[in-house]
C-alpha positions as CSV (number, residue, x, y, z in Angstrom):
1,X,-9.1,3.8,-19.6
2,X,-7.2,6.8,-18.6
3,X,-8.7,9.2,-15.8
4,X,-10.0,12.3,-16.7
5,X,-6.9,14.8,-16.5
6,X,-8.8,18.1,-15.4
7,X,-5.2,19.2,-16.1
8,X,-4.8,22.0,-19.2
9,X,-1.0,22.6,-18.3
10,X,-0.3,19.3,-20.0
11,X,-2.0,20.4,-23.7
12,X,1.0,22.4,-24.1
13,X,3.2,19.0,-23.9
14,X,3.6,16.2,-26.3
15,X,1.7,13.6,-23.4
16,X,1.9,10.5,-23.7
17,X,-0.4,7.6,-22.2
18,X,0.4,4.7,-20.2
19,X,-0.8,2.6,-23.1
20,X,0.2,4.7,-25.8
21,X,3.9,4.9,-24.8
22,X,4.5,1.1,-25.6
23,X,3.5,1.9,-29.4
24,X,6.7,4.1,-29.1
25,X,10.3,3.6,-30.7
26,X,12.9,3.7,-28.7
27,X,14.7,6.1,-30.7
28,X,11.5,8.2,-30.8
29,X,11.5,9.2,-27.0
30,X,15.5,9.4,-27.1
31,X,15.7,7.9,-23.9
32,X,17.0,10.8,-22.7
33,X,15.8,13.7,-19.8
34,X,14.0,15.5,-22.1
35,X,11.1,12.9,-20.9
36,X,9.5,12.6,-17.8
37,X,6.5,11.4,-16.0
38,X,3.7,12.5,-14.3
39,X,1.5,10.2,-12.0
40,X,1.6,8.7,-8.3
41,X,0.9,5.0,-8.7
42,X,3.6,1.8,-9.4
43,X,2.8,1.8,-13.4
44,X,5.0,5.4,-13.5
45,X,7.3,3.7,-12.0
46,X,7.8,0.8,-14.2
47,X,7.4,3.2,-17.1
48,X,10.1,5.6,-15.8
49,X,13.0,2.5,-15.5
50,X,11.5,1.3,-18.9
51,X,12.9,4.3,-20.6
52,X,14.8,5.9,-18.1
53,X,13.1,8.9,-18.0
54,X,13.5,12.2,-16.4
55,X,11.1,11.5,-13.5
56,X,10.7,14.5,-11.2
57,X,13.9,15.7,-10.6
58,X,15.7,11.9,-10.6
59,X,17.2,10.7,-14.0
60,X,16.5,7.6,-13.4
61,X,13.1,6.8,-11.1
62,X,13.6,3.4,-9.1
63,X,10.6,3.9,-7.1
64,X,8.2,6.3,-5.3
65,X,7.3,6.9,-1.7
66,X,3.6,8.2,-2.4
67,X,3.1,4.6,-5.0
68,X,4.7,2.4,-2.2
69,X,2.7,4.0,0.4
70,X,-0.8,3.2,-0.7
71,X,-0.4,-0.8,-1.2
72,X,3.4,-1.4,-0.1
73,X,3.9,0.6,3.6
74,X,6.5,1.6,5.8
75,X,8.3,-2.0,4.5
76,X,9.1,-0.4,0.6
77,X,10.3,2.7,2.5
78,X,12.7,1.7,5.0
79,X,15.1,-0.5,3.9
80,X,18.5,1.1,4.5
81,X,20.1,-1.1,2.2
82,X,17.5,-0.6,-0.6
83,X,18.3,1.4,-3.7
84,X,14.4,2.1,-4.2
85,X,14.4,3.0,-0.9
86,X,17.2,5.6,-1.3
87,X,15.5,7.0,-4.5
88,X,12.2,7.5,-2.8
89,X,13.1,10.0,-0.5
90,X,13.8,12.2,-3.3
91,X,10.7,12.0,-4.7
92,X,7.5,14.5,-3.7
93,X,4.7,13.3,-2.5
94,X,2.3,16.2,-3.9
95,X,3.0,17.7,-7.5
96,X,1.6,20.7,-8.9
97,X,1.4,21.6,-12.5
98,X,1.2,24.6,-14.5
99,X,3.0,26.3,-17.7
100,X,4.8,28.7,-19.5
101,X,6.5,29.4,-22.6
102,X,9.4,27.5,-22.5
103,X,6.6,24.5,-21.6
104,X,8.2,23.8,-18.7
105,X,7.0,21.9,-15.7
106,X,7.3,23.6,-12.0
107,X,7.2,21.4,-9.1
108,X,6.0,22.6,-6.0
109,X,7.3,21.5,-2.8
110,X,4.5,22.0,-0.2
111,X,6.7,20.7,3.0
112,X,10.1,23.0,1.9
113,X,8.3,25.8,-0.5
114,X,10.9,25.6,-2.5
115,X,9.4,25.8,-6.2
116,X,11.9,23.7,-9.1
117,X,12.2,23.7,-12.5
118,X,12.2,20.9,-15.0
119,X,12.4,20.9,-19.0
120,X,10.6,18.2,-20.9
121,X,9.8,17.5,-24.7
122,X,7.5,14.8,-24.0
123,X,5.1,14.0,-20.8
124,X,4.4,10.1,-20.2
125,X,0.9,10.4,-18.1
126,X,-0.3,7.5,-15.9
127,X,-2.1,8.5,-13.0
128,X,-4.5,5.9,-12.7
129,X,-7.1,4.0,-14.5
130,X,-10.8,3.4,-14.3
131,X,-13.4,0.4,-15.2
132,X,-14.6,1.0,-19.2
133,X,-18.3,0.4,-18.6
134,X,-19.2,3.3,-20.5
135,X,-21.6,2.2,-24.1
136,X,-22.1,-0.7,-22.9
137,X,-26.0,-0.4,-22.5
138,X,-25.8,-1.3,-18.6
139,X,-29.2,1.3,-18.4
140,X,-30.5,-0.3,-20.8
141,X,-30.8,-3.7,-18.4
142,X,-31.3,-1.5,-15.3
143,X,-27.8,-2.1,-13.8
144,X,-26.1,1.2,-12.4
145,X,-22.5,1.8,-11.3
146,X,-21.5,3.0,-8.6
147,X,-19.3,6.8,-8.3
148,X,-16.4,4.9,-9.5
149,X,-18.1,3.4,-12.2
150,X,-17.7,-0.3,-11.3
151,X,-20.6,-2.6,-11.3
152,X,-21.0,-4.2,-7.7
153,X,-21.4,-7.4,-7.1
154,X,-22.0,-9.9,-3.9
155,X,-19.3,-12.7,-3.4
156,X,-20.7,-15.2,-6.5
157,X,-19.7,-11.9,-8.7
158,X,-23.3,-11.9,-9.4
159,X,-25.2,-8.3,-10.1
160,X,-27.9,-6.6,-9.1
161,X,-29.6,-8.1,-12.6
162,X,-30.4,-11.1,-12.5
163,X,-28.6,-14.0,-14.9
164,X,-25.6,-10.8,-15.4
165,X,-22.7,-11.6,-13.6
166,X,-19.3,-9.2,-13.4
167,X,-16.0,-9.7,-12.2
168,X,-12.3,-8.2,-13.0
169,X,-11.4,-4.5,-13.6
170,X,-15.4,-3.8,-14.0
171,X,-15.8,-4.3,-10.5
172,X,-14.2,-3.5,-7.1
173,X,-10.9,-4.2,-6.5
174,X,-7.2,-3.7,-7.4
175,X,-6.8,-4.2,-11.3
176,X,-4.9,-7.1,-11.6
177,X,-4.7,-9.4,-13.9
178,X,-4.3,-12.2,-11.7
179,X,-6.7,-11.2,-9.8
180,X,-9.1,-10.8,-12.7
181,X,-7.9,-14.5,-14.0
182,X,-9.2,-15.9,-10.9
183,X,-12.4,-14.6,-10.7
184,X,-13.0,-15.5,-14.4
185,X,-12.4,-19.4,-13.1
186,X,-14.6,-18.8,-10.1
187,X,-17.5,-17.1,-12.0
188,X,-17.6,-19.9,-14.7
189,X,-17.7,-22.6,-11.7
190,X,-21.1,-20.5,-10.3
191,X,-22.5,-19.8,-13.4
192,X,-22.4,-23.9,-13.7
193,X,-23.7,-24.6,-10.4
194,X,-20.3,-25.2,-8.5
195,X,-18.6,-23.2,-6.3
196,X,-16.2,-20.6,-7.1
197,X,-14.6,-18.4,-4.4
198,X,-11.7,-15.9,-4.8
199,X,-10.1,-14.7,-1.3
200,X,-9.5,-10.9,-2.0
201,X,-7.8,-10.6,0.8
202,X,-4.9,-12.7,-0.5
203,X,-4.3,-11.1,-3.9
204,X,-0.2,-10.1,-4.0
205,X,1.2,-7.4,-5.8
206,X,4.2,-6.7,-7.1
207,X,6.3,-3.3,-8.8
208,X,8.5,-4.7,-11.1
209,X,11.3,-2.3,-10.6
210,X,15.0,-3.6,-9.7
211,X,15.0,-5.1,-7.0
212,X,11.1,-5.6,-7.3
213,X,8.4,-5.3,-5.0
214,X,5.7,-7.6,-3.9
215,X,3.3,-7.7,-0.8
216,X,0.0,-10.0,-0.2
217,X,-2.0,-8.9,2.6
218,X,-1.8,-5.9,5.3
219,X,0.8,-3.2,5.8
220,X,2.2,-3.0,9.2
221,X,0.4,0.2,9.8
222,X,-2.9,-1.5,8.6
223,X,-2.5,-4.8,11.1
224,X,-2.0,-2.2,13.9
225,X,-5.2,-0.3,13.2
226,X,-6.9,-4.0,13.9
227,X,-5.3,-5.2,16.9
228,X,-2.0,-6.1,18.3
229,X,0.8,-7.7,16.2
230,X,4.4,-8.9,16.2
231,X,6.8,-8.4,12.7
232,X,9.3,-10.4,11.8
233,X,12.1,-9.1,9.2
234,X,15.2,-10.5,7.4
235,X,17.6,-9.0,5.1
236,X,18.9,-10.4,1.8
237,X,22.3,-9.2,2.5
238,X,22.5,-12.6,5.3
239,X,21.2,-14.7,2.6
240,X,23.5,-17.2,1.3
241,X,22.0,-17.3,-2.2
242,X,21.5,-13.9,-2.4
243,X,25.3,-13.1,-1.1
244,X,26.5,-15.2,-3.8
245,X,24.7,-13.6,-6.6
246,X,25.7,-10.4,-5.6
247,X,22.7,-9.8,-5.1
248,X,21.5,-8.7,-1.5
249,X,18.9,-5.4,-1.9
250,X,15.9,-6.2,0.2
251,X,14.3,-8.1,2.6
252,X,11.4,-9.8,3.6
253,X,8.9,-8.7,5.9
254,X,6.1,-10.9,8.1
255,X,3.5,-9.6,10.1
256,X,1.4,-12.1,12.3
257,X,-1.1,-11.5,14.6
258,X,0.2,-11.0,18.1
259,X,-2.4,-14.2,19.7
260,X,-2.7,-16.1,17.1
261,X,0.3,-16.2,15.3
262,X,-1.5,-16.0,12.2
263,X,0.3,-14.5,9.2
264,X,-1.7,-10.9,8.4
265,X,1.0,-9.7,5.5
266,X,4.4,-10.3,4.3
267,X,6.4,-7.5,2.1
268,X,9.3,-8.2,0.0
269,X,11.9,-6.4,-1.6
270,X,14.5,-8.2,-4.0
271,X,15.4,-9.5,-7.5
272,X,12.9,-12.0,-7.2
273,X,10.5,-10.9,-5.0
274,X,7.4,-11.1,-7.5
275,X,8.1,-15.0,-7.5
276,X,9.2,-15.4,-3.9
277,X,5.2,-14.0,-2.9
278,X,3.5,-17.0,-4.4
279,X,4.8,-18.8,-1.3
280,X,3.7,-16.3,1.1
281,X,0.5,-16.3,-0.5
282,X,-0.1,-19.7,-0.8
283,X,0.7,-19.6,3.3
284,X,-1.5,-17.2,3.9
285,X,-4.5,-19.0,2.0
286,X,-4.2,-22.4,4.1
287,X,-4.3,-19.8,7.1
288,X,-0.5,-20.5,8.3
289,X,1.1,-18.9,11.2
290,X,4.8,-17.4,10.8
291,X,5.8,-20.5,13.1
292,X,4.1,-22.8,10.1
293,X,6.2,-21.3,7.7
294,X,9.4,-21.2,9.9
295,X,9.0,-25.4,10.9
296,X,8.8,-25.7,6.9
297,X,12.0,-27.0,5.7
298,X,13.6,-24.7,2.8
299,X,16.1,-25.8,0.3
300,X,19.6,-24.3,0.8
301,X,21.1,-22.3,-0.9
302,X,17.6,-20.7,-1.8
303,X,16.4,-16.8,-1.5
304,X,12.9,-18.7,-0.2
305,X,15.3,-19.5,3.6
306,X,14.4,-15.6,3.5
307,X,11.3,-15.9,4.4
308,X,11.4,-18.7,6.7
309,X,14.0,-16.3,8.7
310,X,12.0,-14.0,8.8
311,X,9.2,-16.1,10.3
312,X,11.6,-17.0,12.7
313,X,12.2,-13.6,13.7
314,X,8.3,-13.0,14.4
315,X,9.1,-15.0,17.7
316,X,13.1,-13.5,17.7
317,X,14.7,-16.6,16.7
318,X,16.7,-16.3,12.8
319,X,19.3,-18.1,12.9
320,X,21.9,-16.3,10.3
321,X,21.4,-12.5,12.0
C-alpha cells in the first residue's frame, strides 16, 4: 500500500504508482524525459532504468546515494569503477516539491542552494510502502498495531492473540519476498508443533539495476558501531570470468569481525551479484569466517573466485591484486 503522500504539489501531475505504472504501455509513457520519478528507496530505481525515465536531473537513473545508503553503505557508493556509483553522485539526497503553472517540479539543493528546474508530463511515485492491515477486523480480536501499523510478533511469529499468528510484510522487517517465503515455511512448521526459525539477520537484498546490487548482513559503518573489524574487498575488473565477459563493474565486499574472524556482511556490486549473495549468505548462516570461505575451493573461471578473494584480502592475502 502506498504511503500517505501529504504532498498537494503532485495533484497537478499525472502520478503514477509503483504498482500502477506496470499496467502501463510502453508507448503510453513514451519512454522519454517527459517522465520522472519521485521517491528515495531501490524500487525508484528499478522503475527509473525500467523506462528510462527522467529521474532528477539524470536521463537515465542507475542508482541513488540516499536508496544505497540506508541498506547498501559506503560499499554501493565507492566503487570508482562503478557506473552506479558514478550516477549517484549526481543525485540529491533531499527533494523538495512544489508547483506552478507550467506544472513543473523545482528541486532544491539544500548543501549548494542552488534551486533547478525540471519539466514532466507524468510523475512515477514510489516512496515507500506500508503493511495493509487496515479492515481487517484486528480490533475486533483485540490485536493492535504498532505506529507503523505492523502486527508484532515474538520469534514463533506468534501474536499477542492467542491461536493468531503473523508473519511477512504485516510484521516487522524489510518487505521481501523471500524473506516473507521463509517465514511462511517456518510458521507452518510451529503452527504443527515443529520448529520453524528464520535468521533475520541473514536476509540479502538486492537492487536489480545494471550491474546489480546485493548485500546480506551489516554495512561497514554498522560493524564499526559494534566493535572492531577488518574488510576485505576485490574488484571484478581482476576477475578472470568477469574480464572475459567484458564485464568487470563491481566488486565484492567482506566484513569480519576483527577477533573472531567471523563474517558480519558482504556487499556486492556486479552483473550477477543478486545470485553471487546466496553463497555469502549461505556462509553466513553456518556462522563461517572469511578464512572459511577463502580455504573453500572455487571453480575457475567463475565470478564466485570473487568472493573467495576478497576473503582473502580480510587477512591481506588475494592472490590476483
Amino acid at each position: 500500500m502506498l504511503r500517505n503522500l501529504h504532498l498537494t504539489a503532485l495533484r497537478a501531475f499525472e502520478a503514477v504508482t509503483r504498482t500502477g505504472s506496470f499496467r502501463l504501455a510502453a508507448d503510453d509513457l513514451g519512454l522519454t524525459p517527459s517522465a520522472m520519478g519521485f521517491g528515495g528507496g531501490t524500487i525508484i530505481v528499478l522503475l527509473a532504468i525500467l523506462f528510462s525515465v527522467h529521474w532528477l536531473g539524470k536521463q537515465r537513473a542507475l542508482a541513488a546515494a540516499h536508496a544505497l545508503a540506508v541498506g547498501f553503505g559506503e560499499a554501493a557508493k565507492t566503487s570508482e569503477n562503478c557506473r552506479v556509483a558514478t550516477e549517484a553522485r549526481h543525485v540529491r539526497h533531499r527533494t523538495q516539491i512544489e508547483q506552478d503553472y507550467q506544472s513543473t517540479l523545482d528541486r532544491i539543493d539544500e548543501q549548494w542552494q542552488r534551486a533547478d528546474t525540471i519539466e514532466a508530463d507524468r510523475v512515477l511515485v514510489s516512496i515507500g510502502r506500508r503493511p495493509n492491515t487496515e479492515g481487517l477486523g484486528l480490533g475486533a480480536i483485540g490485536l493492535k498495531t504498532n505506529d507503523r501499523g505492523q502486527i508484532e510478533t515474538d520469534s514463533r511469529f506468534v501474536t499477542s492473540v492467542p491461536g493468531v499468528w503473523a508473519i511477512g510484510d504485516v510484521i516487522p522487517g524489510p518487505m521481501l519476498a523471500h524473506k516473507a517465503e521463509d517465514e511462511g515455511i517456518a510458521v507452518a512448521e510451529n503452527i504443527a508443533g515443529l520448529t520453524g526459525i528464520v535468521n533475520h539477520d541473514v536476509i540479502p537484498s538486492v537492487v536489480y539495476t545494471h550491474p546489480e546490487i546485493a548485500a546480506v548482513g551489516l554495512t561497514e559503518e554498522q560493524a564499526k558501531e559494534r566493535g572492531e573489524i577488518k574488510v576485505g574487498k576485490f574488484p571484478f575488473i581482476a576477475n578472470s570470468r568477469a574480464k572475459t565477459n567484458r564485464d568487470t563493474d563491481g566488486f565484492v565486499k567482506i566484513i569480519a569481525d576483527a577477533r573472531s574472524d567471523r563474517v558480519l556482511g558482504v556487499h556486492i556490486i556486479s552483473s550477477l551479484a543478486g545470485t553471487l549473495i546466496a553463497q555469502a549468505a549461505q556462509a553466513m548462516e553456518f556462522g563461517a569466517t572469511s578464512e572459511d570461505i577463502a580455504y573453500t575451493c572455487h571453480a575457475h573461471p567463475t565470478h564466485s573466485e570473487a568472493i573467495k578473494e576478497a576473503a582473502m584480502a580480510v587477512t591481506g592475502k588475494p592472490i590476483h591484486i
